[in-house]
C-alpha positions, 0 to 999 in steps of 0.5 A: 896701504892706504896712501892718497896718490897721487895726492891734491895740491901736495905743496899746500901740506906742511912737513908734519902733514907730509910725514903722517900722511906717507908714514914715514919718519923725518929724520931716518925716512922708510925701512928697507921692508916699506921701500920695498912695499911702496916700490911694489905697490907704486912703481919705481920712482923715475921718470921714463926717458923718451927718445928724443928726435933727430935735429934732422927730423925737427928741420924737416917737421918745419916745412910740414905747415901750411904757413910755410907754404904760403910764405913760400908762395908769396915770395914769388910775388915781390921777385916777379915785381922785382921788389927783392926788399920785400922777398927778403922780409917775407923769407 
């Protein structure tokens, strides 16, 4: 089947276009036998679902940056002075 895919700027293409360039019809769509043929040769048409993360793991990935520690340690800094507004403001 020689069907352009996936296809360049496919939202420039009028209807019509759409139409002839996938073979199919407007009003009926693909013959059970086309389906078929087009599941096989391209796969089904579904996105793979991913596993998501744990809200747990996202919180703990927060504290894997380096900016982070640096705002840990400059916190120090203001409460030694005793300057608590500051702490706060960096916290």
């Amino acid at each position: 089947m020689d069907i352009p895919y996936p296809h360049n700027n496919p939202q420039t293409l009028s209807v019509e276009e759409v139409l002839t360039t996938f073979k199919t019809d407007g009003i009926k769509g693909l013959g059970q036998a086309e389906a078929d043929k087009r599941k096989e040769e391209f796969g089904i048409n579904a996105y793979q679902a991913k596993k998501q993360k744990s809200i747990w793991k996202i919180f703990i990935q927060q504290f894997q940056s380096l900016i982070v520690y640096f705002l840990a340690a400059f916190t120090f800094v203001p409460l030694y002075f005793k300057d608590y507004p500051e702490a706060i403001a960096i916290v």
